[in-house]
C-alpha positions as CSV (number, residue, x, y, z in Angstrom):
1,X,12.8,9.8,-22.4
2,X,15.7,7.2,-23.1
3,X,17.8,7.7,-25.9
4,X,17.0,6.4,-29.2
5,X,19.5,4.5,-31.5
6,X,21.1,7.4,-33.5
7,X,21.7,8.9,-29.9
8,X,23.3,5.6,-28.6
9,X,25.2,5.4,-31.9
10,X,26.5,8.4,-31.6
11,X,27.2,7.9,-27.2
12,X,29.5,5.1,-28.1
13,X,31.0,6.6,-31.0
14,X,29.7,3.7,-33.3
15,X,30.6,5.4,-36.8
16,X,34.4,5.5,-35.2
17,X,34.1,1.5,-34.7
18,X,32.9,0.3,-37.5
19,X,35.2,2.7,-39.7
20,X,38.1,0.8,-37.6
21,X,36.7,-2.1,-37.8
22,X,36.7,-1.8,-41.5
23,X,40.5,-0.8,-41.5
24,X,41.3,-4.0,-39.8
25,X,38.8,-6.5,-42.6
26,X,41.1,-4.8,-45.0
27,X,44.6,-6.4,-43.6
28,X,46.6,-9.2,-44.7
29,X,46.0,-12.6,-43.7
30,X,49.3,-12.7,-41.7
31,X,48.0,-9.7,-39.6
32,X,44.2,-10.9,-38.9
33,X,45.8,-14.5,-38.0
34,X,48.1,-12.8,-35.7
35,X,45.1,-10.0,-33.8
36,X,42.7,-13.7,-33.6
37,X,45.5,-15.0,-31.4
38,X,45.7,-11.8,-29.8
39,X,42.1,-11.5,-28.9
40,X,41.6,-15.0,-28.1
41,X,44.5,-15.2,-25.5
42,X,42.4,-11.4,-24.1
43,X,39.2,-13.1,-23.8
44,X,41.0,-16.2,-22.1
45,X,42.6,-13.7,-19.6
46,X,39.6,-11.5,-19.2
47,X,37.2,-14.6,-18.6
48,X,40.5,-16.0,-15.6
49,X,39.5,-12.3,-13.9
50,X,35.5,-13.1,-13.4
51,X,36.4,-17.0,-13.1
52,X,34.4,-18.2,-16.1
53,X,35.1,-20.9,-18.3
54,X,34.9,-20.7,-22.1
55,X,34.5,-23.3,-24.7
56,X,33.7,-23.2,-28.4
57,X,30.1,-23.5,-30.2
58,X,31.2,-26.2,-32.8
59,X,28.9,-26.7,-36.2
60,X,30.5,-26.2,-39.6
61,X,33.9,-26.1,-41.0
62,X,33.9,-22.3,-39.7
63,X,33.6,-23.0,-36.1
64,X,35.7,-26.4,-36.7
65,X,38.6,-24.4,-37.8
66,X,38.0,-22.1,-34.7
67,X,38.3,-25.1,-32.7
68,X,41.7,-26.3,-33.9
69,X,43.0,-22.7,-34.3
70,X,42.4,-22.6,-30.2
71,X,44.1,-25.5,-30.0
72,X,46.8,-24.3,-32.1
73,X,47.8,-21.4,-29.6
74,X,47.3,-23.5,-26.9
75,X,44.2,-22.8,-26.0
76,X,42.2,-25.6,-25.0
77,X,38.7,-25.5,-25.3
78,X,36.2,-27.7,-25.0
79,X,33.9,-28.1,-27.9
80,X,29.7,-28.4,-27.8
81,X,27.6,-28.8,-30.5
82,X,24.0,-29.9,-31.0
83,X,25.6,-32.3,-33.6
84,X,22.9,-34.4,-35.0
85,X,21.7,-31.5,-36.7
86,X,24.6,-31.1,-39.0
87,X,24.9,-33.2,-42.0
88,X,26.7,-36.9,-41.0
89,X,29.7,-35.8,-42.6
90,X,30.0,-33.0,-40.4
91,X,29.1,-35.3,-36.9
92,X,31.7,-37.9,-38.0
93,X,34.2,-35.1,-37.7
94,X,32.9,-33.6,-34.4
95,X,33.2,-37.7,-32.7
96,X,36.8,-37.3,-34.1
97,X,37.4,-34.1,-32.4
98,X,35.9,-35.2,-29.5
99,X,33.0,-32.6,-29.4
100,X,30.4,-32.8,-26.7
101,X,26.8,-33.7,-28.3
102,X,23.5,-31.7,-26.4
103,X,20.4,-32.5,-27.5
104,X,18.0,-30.1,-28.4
105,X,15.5,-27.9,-25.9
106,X,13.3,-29.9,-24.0
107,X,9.4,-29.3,-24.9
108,X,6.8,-28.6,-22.2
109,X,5.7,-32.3,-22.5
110,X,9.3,-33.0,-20.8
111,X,10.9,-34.5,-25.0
112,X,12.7,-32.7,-26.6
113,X,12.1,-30.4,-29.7
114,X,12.4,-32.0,-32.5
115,X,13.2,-30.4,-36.3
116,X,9.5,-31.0,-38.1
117,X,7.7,-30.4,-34.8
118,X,9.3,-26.8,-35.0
119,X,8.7,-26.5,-38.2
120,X,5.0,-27.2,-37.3
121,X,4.2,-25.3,-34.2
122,X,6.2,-22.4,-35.2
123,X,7.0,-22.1,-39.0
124,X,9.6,-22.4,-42.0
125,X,13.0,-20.9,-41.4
126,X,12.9,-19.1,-45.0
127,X,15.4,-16.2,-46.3
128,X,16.9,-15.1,-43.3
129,X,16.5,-14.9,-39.7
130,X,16.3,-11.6,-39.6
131,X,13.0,-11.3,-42.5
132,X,11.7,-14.6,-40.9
133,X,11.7,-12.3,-37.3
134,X,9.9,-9.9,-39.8
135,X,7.4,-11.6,-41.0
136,X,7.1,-13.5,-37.7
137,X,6.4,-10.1,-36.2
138,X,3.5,-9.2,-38.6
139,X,2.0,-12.1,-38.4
140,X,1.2,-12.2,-34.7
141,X,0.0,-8.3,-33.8
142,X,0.5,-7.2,-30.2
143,X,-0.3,-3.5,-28.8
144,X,3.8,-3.9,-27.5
145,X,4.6,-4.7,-31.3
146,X,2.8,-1.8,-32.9
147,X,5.7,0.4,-33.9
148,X,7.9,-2.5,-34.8
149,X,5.3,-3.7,-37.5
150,X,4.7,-0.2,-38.9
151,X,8.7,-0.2,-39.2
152,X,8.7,-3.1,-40.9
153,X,6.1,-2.0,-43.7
154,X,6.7,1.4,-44.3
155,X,10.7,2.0,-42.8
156,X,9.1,4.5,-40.3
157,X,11.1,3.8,-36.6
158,X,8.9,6.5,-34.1
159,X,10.9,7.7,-31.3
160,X,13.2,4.7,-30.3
161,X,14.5,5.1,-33.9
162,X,15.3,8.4,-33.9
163,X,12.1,9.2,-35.9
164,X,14.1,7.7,-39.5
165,X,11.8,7.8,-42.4
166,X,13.4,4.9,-44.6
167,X,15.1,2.9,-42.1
168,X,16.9,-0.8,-42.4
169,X,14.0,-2.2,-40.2
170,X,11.5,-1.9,-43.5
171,X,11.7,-5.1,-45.2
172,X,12.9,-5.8,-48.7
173,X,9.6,-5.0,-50.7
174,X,9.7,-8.2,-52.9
175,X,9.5,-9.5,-49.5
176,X,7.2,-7.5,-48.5
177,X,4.6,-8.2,-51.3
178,X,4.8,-12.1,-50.8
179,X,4.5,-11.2,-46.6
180,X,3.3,-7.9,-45.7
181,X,-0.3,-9.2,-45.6
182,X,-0.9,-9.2,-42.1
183,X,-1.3,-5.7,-42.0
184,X,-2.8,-4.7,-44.7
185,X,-5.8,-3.6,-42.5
186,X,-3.4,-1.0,-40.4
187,X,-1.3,0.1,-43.3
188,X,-4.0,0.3,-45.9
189,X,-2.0,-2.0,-47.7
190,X,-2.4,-4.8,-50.5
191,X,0.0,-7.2,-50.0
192,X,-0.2,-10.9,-49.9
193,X,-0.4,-13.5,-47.1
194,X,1.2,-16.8,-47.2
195,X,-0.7,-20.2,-46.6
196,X,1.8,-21.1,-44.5
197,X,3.7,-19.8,-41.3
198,X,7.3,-18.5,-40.7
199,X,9.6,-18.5,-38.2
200,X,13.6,-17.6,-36.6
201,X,12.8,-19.8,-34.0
202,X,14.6,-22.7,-35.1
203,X,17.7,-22.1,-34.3
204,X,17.0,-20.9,-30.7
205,X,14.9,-24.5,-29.8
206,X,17.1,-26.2,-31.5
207,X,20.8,-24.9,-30.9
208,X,21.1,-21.6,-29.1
209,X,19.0,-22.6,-26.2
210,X,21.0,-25.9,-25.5
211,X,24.3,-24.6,-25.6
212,X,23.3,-21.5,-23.7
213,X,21.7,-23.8,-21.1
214,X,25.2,-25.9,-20.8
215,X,27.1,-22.6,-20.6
216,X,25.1,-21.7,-17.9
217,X,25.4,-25.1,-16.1
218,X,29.1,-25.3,-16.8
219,X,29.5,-21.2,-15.6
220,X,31.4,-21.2,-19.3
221,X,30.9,-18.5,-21.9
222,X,31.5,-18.9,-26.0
223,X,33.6,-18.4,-28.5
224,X,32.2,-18.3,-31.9
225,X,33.2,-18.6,-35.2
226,X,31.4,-15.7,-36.8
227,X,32.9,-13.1,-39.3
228,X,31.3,-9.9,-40.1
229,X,31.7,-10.4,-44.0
230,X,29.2,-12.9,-43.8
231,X,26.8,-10.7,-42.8
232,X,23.2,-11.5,-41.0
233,X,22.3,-9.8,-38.2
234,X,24.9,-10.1,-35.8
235,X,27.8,-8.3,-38.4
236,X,26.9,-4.6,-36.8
237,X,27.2,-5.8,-33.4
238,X,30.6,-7.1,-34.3
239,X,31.5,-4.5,-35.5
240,X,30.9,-1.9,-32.9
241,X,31.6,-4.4,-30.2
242,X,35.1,-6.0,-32.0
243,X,36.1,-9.6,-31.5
244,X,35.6,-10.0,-27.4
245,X,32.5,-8.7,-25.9
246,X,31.7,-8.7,-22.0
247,X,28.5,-7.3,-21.3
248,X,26.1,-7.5,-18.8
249,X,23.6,-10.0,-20.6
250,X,26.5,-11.6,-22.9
251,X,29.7,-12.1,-23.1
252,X,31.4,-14.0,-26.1
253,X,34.1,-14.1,-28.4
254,X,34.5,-14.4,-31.9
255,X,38.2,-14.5,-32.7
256,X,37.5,-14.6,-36.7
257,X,35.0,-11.4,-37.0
258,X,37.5,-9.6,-39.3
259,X,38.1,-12.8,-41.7
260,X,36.5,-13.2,-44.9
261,X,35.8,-16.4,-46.6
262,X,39.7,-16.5,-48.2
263,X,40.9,-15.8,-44.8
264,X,39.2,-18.6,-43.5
265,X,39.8,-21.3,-45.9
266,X,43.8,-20.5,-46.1
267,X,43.8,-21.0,-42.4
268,X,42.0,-24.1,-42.8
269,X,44.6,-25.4,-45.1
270,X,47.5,-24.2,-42.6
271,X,46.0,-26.0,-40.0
272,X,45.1,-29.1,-41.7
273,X,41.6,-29.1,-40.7
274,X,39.4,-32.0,-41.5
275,X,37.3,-30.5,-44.2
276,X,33.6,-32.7,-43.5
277,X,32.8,-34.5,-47.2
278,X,29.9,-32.2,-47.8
279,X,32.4,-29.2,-48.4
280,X,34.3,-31.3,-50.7
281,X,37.8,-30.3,-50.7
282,X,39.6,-26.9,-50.4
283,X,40.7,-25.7,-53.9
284,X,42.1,-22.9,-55.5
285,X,41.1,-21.1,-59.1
286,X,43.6,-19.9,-61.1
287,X,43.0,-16.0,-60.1
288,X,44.1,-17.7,-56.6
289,X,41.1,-17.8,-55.4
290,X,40.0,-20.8,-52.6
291,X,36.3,-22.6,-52.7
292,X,34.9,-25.6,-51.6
293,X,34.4,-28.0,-54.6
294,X,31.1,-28.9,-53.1
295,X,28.8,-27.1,-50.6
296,X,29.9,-23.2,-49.6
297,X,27.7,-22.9,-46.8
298,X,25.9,-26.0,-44.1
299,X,23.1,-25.9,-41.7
300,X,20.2,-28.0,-40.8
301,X,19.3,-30.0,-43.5
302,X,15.9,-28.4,-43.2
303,X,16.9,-24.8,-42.9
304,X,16.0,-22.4,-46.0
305,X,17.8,-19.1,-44.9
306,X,19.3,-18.0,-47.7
307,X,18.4,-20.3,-50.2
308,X,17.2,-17.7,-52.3
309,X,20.5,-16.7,-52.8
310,X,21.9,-19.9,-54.2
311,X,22.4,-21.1,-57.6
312,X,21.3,-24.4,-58.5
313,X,22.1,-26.9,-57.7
314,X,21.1,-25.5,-54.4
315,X,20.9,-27.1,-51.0
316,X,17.9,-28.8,-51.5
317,X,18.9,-29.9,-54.6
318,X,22.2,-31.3,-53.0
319,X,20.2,-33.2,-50.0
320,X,18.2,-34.7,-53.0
321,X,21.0,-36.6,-54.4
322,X,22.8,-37.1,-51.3
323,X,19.6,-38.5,-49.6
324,X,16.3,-38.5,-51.9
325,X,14.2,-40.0,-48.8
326,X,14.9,-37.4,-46.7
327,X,14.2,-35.0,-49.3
328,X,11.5,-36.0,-50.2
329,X,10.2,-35.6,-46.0
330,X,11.1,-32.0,-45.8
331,X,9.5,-31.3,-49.5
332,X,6.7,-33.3,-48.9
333,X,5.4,-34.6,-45.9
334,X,7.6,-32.7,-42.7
335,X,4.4,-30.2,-41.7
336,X,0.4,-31.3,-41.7
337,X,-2.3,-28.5,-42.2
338,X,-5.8,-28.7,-40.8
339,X,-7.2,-30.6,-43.3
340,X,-5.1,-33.5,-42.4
341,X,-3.0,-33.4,-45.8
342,X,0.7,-33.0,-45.6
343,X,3.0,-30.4,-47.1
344,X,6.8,-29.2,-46.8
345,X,9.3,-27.3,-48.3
346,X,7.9,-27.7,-51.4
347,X,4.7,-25.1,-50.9
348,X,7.4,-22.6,-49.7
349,X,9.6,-22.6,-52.5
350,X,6.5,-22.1,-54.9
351,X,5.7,-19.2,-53.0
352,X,9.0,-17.8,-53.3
353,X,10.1,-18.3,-56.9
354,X,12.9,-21.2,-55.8
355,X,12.7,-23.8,-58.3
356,X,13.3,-27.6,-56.7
């Protein structure tokens, strides 16, 4: 039988990892500054030895910073970025840095994606991409998927998860009473269904598959600009895996994992990095504190991970007064249900308790 997750956990001493990894979040900003340079110079070597090139995946003012922190050490990167996703404040910065522009994955038809016609064929991008996979999951049964979905309802893993009774796959039940419907039938359940679909795949049609597709063209691997403290599905793997990972399947690097949010604006401001206008500027409280004086966080201007976690005036809110046309597409007209009549953003946020 192969080995479950506990038992792989325990092969590669994972609780060792992520307790050291921990040790090393907990540093000062002199000393994380000084192990990125350290591991980005390592995965610049390590990638000379298997004659691979590397560049950077460029999108907000995380992986912008990344860019010019390269730079910095003398690292020269090139940068790619599906740009024309990002708000215009953030592509006028990309044109000044000189970052490579893709277009998004080309659609069976031989166009290519674009974001409403994902949003249609697939689904809303809502909370977070790991409950969107959820829900996803439920919502389109398979005889493969079967002990996935009964993880995701009742936390129940079966063999490959070590048999756990109240695991991390379960989903969040205030989740789960606005989604879980789909299996109410298996899991003798009561739980609503929405009158709409949801989807992760966004970011894969849109972003992920284009860069990974010039990567592959160009023989080049990444460096990223994610940190573990922000969480999402890919802060365990950093954790266990550390900044530079060459793997069979993948190999990237991700200079910043042990940052947090401070760590990441003060090296903005050492660098001098071009902060795009949506941030607003870099400031600092009076407990010393740095923020952004307008948005914390950027994506597509369609995208509604999270957005349950924001205050008002949330993003939506934000694209409302930045651009009230384009608001009122994504809230209103963006998707089209069988009846003909048009719907958006709007429906979802009812759904969810997100006022708008």
């Amino acid at each position: 039988m192969a080995e479950n997750c506990l038992e792989r956990m325990e092969r590669i001493d994972g609780k060792r990892k992520i307790a050291d990894f921990i040790v090393k979040q907990k540093q000062d900003y002199g000393f994380k500054v000084h192990y990125a340079a350290i591991r980005a110079r390592e995965f610049v070597e390590g990638c000379g030895t298997r004659g691979l090139g590397y560049h950077v995946s460029v999108g907000g003012l995380d992986s912008i910073t990344l860019f010019l922190f390269l730079k910095s050490i003398g690292i020269y990167a090139p940068g790619i970025s599906v740009s024309y996703l990002e708000d215009a404040s953030i592509q006028k910065i990309h044109k000044q840095l000189g970052i490579e522009c893709l277009k998004s994955a080309i659609k069976p038809d031989g166009t290519h994606w674009n974001k409403a016609q994902i949003i249609q064929e697939f689904g809303f991008p809502v909370l977070s991409k790991e409950i969107a996979g959820k829900i996803e999951t439920l919502a389109n049964p398979t005889d493969k998927n079967k002990t996935v979905r009964h993880a995701i309802v009742t936390g129940e893993t079966g063999a490959y998860g070590g048999f756990q009774k109240n695991s991390r796959m379960k989903m969040p039940q205030k989740w789960l009473e606005k989604f879980g419907g789909y299996a109410n039938e298996e899991e003798k359940t009561e739980y609503q269904i929405p009158d709409f679909k949801v989807s992760s795949k966004c970011c894969y049609y849109l972003k992920e598959k284009p860069c990974d597709d010039w990567a592959k063209e160009n023989n080049s691997v990444p460096f990223l600009g994610l940190m573990a403290s922000e969480g999402g599905r890919r802060a365990k793997s950093l954790m266990i895996n550390g900044c530079n990972y060459f793997g069979k399947s993948t190999i990237r690097s991700a200079p910043f994992a042990i940052f947090n949010r401070q760590d990441l604006l003060q090296l903005a401001l050492d660098l001098n990095v071009p902060v795009p206008e949506i941030y607003g500027t870099i400031e600092r409280k009076k407990d010393g504190t740095l923020y952004t004086t307008k948005a914390q966080r950027t994506g597509c201007s369609m995208c509604g991970f999270g957005i349950h976690l924001e205050k008002r005036p949330h993003r939506f809110d934000q694209l409302k007064e930045r651009n009230p046309k384009e608001w009122h597409f994504w809230m209103y007209e963006c998707c089209t249900d069988e009846n003909g009549e048009k719907y958006g953003w709007a429906k979802v946020l009812d759904y969810i308790g997100i006022g708008y």
